[in-house]
C-alpha positions in Angstrom: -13.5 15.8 31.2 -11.4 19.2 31.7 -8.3 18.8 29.2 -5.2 21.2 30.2 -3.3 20.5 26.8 -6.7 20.4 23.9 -9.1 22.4 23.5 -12.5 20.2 22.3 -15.9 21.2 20.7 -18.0 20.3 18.1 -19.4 21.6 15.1 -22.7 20.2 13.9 -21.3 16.2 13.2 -17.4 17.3 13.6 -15.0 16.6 16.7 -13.0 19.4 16.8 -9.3 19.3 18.6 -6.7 21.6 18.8 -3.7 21.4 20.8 -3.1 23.8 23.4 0.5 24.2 24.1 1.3 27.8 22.2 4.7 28.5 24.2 6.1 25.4 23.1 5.0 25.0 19.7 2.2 22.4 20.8 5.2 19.7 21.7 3.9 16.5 22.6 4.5 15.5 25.9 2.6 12.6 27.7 -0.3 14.7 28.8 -1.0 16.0 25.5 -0.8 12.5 24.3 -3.2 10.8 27.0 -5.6 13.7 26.6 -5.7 13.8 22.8 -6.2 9.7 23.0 -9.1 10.2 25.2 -10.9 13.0 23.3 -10.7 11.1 20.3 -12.0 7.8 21.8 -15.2 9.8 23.0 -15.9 11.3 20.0 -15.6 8.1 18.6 -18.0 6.5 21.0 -20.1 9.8 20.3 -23.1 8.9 17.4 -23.6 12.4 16.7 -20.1 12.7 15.7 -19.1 11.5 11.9 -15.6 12.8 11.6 -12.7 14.2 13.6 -10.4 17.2 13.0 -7.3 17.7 15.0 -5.3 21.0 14.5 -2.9 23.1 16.1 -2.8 27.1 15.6 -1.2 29.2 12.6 2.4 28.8 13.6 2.6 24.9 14.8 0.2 22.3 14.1 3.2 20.4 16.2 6.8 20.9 16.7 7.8 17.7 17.7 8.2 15.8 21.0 8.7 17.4 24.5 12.6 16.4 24.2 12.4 17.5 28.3 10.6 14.5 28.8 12.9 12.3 27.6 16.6 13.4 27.3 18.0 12.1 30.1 15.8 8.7 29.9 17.4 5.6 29.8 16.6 2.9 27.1 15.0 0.7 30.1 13.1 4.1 30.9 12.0 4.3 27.8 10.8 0.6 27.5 8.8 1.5 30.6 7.1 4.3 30.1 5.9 2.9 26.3 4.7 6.3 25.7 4.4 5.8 21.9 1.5 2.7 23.1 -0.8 5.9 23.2 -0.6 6.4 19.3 -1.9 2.7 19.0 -5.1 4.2 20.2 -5.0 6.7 18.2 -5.2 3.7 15.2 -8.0 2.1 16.5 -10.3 5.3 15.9 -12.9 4.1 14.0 -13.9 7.7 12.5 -12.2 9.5 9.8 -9.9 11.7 11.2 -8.6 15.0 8.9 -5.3 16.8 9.7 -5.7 20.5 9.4 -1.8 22.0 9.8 -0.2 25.0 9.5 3.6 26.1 10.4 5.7 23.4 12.0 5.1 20.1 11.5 8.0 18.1 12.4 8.9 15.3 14.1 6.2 13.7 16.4 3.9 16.4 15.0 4.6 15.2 11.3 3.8 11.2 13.0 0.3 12.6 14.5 -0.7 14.1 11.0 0.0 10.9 9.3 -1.2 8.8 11.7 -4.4 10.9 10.2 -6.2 9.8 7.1 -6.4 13.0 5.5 -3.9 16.3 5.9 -5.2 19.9 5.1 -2.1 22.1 5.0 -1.9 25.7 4.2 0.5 27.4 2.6 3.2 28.0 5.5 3.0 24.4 6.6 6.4 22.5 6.8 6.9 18.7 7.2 10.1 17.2 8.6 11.3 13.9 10.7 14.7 15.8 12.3 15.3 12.9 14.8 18.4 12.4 13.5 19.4 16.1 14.9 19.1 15.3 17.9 20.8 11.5 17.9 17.4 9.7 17.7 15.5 8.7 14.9 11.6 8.8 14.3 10.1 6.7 16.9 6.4 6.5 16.0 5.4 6.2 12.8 7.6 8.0 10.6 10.2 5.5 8.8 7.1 3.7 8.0 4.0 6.0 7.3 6.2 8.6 5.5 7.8 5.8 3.1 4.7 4.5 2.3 3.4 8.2 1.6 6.2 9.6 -1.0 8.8 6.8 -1.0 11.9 5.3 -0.4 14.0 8.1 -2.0 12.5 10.9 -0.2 11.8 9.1 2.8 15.0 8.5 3.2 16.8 11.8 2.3 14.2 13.3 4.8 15.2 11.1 8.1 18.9 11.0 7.2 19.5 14.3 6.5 16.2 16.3 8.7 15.3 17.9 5.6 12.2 19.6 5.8 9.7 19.8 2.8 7.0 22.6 2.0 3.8 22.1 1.7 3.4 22.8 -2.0 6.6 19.3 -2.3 4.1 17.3 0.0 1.4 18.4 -1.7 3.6 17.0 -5.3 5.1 14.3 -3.0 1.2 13.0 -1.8 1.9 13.5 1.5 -0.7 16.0 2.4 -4.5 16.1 0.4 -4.4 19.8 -0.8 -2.9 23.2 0.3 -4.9 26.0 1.0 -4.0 29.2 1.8 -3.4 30.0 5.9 -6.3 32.2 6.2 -8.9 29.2 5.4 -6.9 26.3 6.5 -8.8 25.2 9.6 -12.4 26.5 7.7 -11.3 23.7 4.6 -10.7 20.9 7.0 -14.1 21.7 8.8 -15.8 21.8 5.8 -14.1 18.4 4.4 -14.8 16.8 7.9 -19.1 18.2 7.2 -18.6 16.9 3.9 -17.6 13.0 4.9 -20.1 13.6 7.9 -22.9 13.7 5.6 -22.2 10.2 4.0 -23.3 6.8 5.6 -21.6 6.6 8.8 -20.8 2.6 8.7 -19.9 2.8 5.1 -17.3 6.0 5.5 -16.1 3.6 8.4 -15.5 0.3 6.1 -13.7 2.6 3.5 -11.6 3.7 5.9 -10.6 0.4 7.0 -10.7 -0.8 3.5 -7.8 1.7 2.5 -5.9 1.1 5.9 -5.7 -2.3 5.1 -4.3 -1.5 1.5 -1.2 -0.3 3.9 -1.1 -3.9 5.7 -1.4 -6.5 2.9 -1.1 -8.4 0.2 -2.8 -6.6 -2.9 -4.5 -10.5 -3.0 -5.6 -10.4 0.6 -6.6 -6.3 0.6 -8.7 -7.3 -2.6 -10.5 -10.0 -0.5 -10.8 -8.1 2.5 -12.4 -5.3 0.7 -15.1 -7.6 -1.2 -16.0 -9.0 2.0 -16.7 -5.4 3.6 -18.6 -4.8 0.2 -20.8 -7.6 0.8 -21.0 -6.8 4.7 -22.5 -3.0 3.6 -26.1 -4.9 1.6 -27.2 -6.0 5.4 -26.9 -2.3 6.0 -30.7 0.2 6.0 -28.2 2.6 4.0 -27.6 0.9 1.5 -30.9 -0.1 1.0 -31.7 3.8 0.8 -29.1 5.0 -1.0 -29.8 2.7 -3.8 -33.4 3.0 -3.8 -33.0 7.4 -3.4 -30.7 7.0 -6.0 -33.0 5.4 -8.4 -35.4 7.4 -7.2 -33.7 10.3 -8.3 -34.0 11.9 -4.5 -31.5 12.7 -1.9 -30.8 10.0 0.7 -31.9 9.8 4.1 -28.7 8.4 5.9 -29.6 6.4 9.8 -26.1 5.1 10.4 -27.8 1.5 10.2 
C-alpha cells in the first residue's frame, strides 16, 4: 500500500514507522490515523515481524492533533466521524509495540506513545496533555493511560494546567522506559525492538497481554488470567525448547509454535 503520511520498512524482525508530516510537527489528522492503523495491522499479520517501532523525527515524535480538522466540528460531528475508533485498533495489536520520541510529544502525540507498551525518549523529548489550552480536554487516552502511568497528582496537575514534563521527570515519573541521548534515540528503540524479536513470538505476545490486563482488573482476576496464559504457553514447541536448551546449557531455537 503507498502511505502519504508514514514512512514503513523493516529491519531484520522490526516494523518500522515514522510519521511523515515534518511541516506540521507530525499532527495527527485522520489520514495519518487510518494509515498508521493499517501499517500496524499488516505487520501484525506479518510472521517475519516480532515487534513494532513507531517514531517521528528529532523535533516531533507528535505535536498533537490536526486542530484544522476539528475546530469548527460540532459535538454531533464529532459523534460521527468517531475518529478516536482508530486508536481501538491500534489496542488490538497483538505485537509489542516500542515508542521511540524525540521533541514534542503532546497531546494526541503523548496518547499514541502511551497507547505503546514501551517509550524510548531522548533527551529533548517533552510530554504534555495541553487540551485544556485549547477548551478541550484529552480525548483518547490520556486522563486514563497517563494516571495510571505516574498518578493522580501529576496526572492531574498536567491536564489541568498543560504542564509539560521533560523527559528525564517521565523518566522519574515511569512514564517513559529510559532516556537516551538524541543522537541514538531511534538506534536504542531498534535495538530494544531486535532484542524482544529474538524471544518466543507467542510467549512475548501472552506477556504483553498479561501486563495489559494488569491495567483492566482486579489484582484477583489479573492473577488468574495470567496463570491461565502460563499454563496455555506448555502446549507451546517453545516452551518445550527453551526448557530443554536451557538445561542443555545451549541457546534456543525459537519457531513461533
Amino acid at each position: 500500500m503507498a502511505y502519504t503520511s508514514i514512512l514503513v520498512e523493516t529491519i531484520e524482525n522490526v516494523g518500522l514507522i515514522r510519521l511523515n508530516r515534518p511541516q506540521q510537527l507530525n499532527a495527527l489528522n485522520s489520514v495519518l490515523m487510518e494509515e498508521l492503523a493499517t501499517a500496524l495491522e499488516a505487520f501484525d499479520r506479518d510472521e517475519a515481524i516480532r515487534c513494532i517501532v513507531i517514531t517521528g523525527n528529532e523535533r516531533a515524535f507528535a505535536a498533537g492533533a490536526d486542530i484544522k480538522e476539528m475546530a469548527e466540528a460540532s459535538a454531533v460531528e464529532m459523534l460521527l466521524r468517531d475518529h478516536i475508533a482508530r486508536w481501538d485498533r491500534i489496542q488490538r495489536i497483538r505485537k509489542p509495540i516500542i515508542a521511540a520520541v524525540s521533541g514534542w510529544c503532546l497531546g494526541g502525540g503523548c496518547e499514541l506513545a502511551m497507547a505503546c507498551d514501551i517509550i524510548i525518549a531522548s533527551e529533548t523529548a517533552v510530554f504534555g496533555q495541553p487540551e485544556i489550552n485549547i477548551g478541550v480536554m484529552p480525548g483518547a487516552g490520556g486522563t486514563q493511560r497517563l494516571t495510571r502511568a505516574i498518578g493522580k497528582s501529576k496526572a492531574m496537575e498536567m491536564i489541568l494546567t498543560g504542564r509539560y514534563m521533560s523527559a528525564r521527570e517521565a523518566e522519574a515519573a515511569g512514564l517513559v522506559s529510559r532516556v537516551v541521548p538524541v543522537e541514538v534515540y531511534l538506534e536504542e528503540a531498534i535495538r530494544l525492538a531486535k532484542e524482544i524479536a529474538a524471544r518466543p513470538p507467542i510467549a512475548v505476545r501472552l506477556a504483553k497481554e498479561a501486563v495489559n490486563k494488569a491495567f483492566e482488573t482486579s489484582l484477583r482476576d489479573g492473577l488468574e488470567y495470567e496463570r491461565r496464559l502460563f499454563y496455555i504457553l506448555f502446549a507451546t514447541e517453545d516452551q518445550k525448547e527453551g526448557m530443554r536448551a536451557f538445561i542443555e546449557k545451549r541457546k534456543a531455537e525459537w519457531k513461533g509454535r
